[in-house]
N, C-alpha and C positions, 0 to 999 in steps of 0.2 A: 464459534465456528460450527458447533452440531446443530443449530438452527440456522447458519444459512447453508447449507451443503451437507446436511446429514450423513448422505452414501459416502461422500469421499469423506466425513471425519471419520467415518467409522472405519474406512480403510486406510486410512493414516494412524488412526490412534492417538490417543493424548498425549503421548509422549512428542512425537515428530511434530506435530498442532503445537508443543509446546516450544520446538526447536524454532517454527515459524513464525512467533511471535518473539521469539526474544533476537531475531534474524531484525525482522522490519522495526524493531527500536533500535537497535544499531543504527538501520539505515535511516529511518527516520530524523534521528539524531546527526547523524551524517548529511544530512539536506536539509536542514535547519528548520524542519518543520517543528510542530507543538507537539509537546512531553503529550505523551497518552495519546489523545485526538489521530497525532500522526503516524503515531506509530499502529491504531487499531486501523486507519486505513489501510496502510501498506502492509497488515497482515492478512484483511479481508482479502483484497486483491489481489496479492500472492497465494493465499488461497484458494479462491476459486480463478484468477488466469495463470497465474503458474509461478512458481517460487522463482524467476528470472526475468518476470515480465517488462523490466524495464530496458533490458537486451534485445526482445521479442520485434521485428520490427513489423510487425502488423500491430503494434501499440506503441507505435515513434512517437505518436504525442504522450506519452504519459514520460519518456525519459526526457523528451525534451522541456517538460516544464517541470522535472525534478531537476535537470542542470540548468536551468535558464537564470542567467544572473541579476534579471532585474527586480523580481518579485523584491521588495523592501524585507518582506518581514516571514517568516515561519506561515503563520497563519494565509498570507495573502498566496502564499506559494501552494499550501492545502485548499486553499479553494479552487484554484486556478485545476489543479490535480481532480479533485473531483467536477470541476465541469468536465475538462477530459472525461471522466469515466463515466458521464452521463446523468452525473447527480446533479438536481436544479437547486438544491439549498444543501448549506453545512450543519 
């Protein structure tokens, strides 16, 4: 997290950084994404859009294909989530 957002890690601190990543394996695990992989997404992006961004509704796509029931598998569900967020490869 101190390499992508420097300024706000420094003003969160390790501690709260570390509250945020042990937040998004929960949820991760909670949306049937992939151990690690998904959970280091949903902590990137709670860190830099905001620790609720899946409420946010200027980012309705990102809750709507963390609930969307058809993705088969964890993984197809993370990909789907990062094109949302812009990324062209996993």
């Amino acid at each position: 997290m101190a390499c992508i957002y420097p300024e706000k890690f420094a003003f969160i601190g390790k501690e709260i950084a570390n509250v945020v990543v042990d937040s998004a394996a929960a949820e991760a695990k909670q949306y049937g994404l992939p151990e690690g992989r998904g959970a280091a997404v949903l902590a990137g992006m709670k860190f830099v859009l905001g620790h609720r961004i899946w409420e946010d509704p200027y980012y309705s796509g990102i809750s709507t294909t963390l609930r969307d029931p058809l993705p088969a598998d964890g993984a197809d569900r993370l990909r789907q989530l990062l094109l949302r967020a812009g990324e062209r490869e996993l």
